[in-house]
RODO-2510 file (C-alpha; in nm, 4 decimals, decimal comma):
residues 142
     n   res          X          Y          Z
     1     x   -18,5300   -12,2853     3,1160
     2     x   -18,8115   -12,5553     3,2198
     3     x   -19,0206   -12,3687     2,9385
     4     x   -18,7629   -12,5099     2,7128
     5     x   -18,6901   -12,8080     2,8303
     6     x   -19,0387   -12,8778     2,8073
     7     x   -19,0842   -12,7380     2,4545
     8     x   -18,7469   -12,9694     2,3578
     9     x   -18,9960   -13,2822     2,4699
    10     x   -19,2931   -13,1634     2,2772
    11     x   -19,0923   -13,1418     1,9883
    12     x   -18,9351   -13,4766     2,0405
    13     x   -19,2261   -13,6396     2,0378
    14     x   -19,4160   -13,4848     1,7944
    15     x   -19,1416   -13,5967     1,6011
    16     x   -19,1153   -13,9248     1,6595
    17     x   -19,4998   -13,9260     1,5724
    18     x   -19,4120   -13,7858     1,2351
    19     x   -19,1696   -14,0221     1,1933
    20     x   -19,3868   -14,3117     1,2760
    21     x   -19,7373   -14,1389     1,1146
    22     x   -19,8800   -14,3319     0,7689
    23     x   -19,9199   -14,0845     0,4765
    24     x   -20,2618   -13,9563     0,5399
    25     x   -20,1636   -13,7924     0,8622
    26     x   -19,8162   -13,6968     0,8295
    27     x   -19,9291   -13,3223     0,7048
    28     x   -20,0814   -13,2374     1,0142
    29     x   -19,8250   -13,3994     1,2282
    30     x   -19,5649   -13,2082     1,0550
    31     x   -19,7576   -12,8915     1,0464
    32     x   -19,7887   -12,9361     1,4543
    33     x   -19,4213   -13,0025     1,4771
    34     x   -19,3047   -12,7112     1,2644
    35     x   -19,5497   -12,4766     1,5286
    36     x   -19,3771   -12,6619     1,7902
    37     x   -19,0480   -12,6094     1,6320
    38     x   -19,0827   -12,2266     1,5992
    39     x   -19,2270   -12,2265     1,9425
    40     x   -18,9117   -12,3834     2,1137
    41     x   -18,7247   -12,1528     1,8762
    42     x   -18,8694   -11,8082     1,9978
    43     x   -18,8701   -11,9254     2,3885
    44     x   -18,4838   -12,0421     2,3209
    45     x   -18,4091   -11,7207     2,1495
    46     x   -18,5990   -11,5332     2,4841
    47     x   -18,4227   -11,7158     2,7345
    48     x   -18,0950   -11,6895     2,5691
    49     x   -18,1139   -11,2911     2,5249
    50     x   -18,2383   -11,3280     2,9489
    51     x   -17,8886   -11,5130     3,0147
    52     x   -17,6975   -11,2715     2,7763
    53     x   -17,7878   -11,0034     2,9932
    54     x   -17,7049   -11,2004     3,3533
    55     x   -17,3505   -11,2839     3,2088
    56     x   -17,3093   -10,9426     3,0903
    57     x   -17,4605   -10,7574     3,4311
    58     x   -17,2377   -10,9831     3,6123
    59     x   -16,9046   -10,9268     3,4082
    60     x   -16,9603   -10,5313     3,3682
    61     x   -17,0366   -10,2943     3,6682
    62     x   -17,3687   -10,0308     3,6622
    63     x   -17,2026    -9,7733     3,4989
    64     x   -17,0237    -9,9369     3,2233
    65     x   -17,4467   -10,1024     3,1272
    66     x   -17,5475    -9,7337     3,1578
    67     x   -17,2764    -9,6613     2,8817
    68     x   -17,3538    -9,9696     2,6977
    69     x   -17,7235    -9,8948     2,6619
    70     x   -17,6732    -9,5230     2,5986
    71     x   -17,4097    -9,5680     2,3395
    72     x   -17,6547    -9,8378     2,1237
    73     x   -17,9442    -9,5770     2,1518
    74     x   -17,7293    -9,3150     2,0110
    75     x   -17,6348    -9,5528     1,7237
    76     x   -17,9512    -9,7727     1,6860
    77     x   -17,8844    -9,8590     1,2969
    78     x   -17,5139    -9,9894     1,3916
    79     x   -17,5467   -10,4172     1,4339
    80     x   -17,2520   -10,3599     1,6409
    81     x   -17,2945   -10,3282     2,0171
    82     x   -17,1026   -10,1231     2,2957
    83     x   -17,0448   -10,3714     2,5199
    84     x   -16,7855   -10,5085     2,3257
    85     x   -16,5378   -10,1532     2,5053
    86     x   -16,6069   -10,3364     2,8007
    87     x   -16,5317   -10,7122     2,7955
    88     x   -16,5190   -10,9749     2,4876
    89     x   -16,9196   -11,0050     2,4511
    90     x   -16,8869   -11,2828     2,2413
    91     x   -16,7591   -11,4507     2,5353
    92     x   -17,0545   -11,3746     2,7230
    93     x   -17,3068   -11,5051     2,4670
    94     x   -17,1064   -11,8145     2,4580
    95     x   -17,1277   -11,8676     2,8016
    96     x   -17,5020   -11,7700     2,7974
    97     x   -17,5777   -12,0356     2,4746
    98     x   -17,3769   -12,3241     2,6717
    99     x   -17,6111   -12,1989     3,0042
   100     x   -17,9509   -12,2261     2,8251
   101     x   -17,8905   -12,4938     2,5640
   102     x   -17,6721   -12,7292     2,7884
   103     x   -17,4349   -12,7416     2,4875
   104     x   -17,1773   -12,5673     2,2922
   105     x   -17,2215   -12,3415     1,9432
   106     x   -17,1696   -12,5898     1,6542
   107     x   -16,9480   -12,3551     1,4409
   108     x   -16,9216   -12,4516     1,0354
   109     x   -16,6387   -12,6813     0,9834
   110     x   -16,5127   -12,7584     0,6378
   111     x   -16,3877   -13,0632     0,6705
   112     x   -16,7685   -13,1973     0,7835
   113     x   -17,0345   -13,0147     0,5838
   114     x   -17,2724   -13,1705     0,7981
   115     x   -17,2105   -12,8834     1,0682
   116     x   -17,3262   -12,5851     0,8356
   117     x   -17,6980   -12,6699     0,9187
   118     x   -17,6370   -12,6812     1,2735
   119     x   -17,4505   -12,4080     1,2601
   120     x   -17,6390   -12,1761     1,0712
   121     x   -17,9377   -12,1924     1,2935
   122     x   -17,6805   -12,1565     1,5758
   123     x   -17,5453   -11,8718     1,4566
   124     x   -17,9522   -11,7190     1,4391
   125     x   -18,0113   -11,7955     1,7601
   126     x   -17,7281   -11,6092     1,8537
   127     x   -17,7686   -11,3189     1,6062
   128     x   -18,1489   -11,3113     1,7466
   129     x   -18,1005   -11,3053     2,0732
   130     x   -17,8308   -11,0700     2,1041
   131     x   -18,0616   -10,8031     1,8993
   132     x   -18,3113   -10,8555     2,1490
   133     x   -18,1154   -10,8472     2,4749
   134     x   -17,9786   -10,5123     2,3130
   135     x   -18,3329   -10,3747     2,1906
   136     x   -18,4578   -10,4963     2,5583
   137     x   -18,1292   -10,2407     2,7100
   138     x   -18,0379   -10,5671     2,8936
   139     x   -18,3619   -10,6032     3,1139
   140     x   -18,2168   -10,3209     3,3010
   141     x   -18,4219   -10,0112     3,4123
   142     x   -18,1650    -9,7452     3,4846
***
């Protein structure tokens, strides 16, 4: 999680360089900050998947992960994952994005239309690191 924290800083800064650039050199101060901003995004989605599979080896014993990762090979085109007959995963991944991010999911709220952005690349995170905890069987070698 220093990787990120330390991403989170380059980013900050690169965008308060953006913010403060004249015209001539905000395209390559925004081109550096949208690398940087994929880069934090791909660590965060890493890590996150990581801390997925902690909560989850923590919450289930050996031999309900053995099930888990035997029932998603058998059904590798469902989105849906077994470890949902064990324990509410969702849970899990919540407590893994509050671990990692130091914050909790924005979720879309009508009433302030502000949220949707927020939580639309929430909810990819999420979605992302979830598929790749499950493609990864949970970091687990059985």
């Amino acid at each position: 999680m220093d990787r990120i924290k330390q991403l989170q800083k380059e980013v900050n800064q690169l965008q308060k360089s953006y913010d403060n650039s004249v015209t001539r050199s905000v395209y390559h101060i925004g081109k550096r900050l949208r690398a940087k901003q994929e880069e934090l995004k791909e660590a965060t989605i890493v890590e996150l998947s990581k801390e997925f599979a902690k909560v989850l080896k923590s919450w289930l014993s050996r031999a309900q992960i053995a099930e888990v990762i035997a029932t998603n090979a058998e059904d590798i085109k469902n989105d849906m994952c077994a470890s949902h007959n064990f324990c509410d995963a969702n849970m899990a991944m919540n407590e893994a994005f509050e671990t990692v991010l130091e914050r909790e999911i924005v979720f879309y709220n009508s009433d302030d239309p502000e949220t949707e952005d927020q939580y639309n690349a929430d909810a990819d995170l999420w979605s992302k690191a979830w598929k790749l905890a499950k493609e990864n069987q949970f970091y687990i070698t059985l």
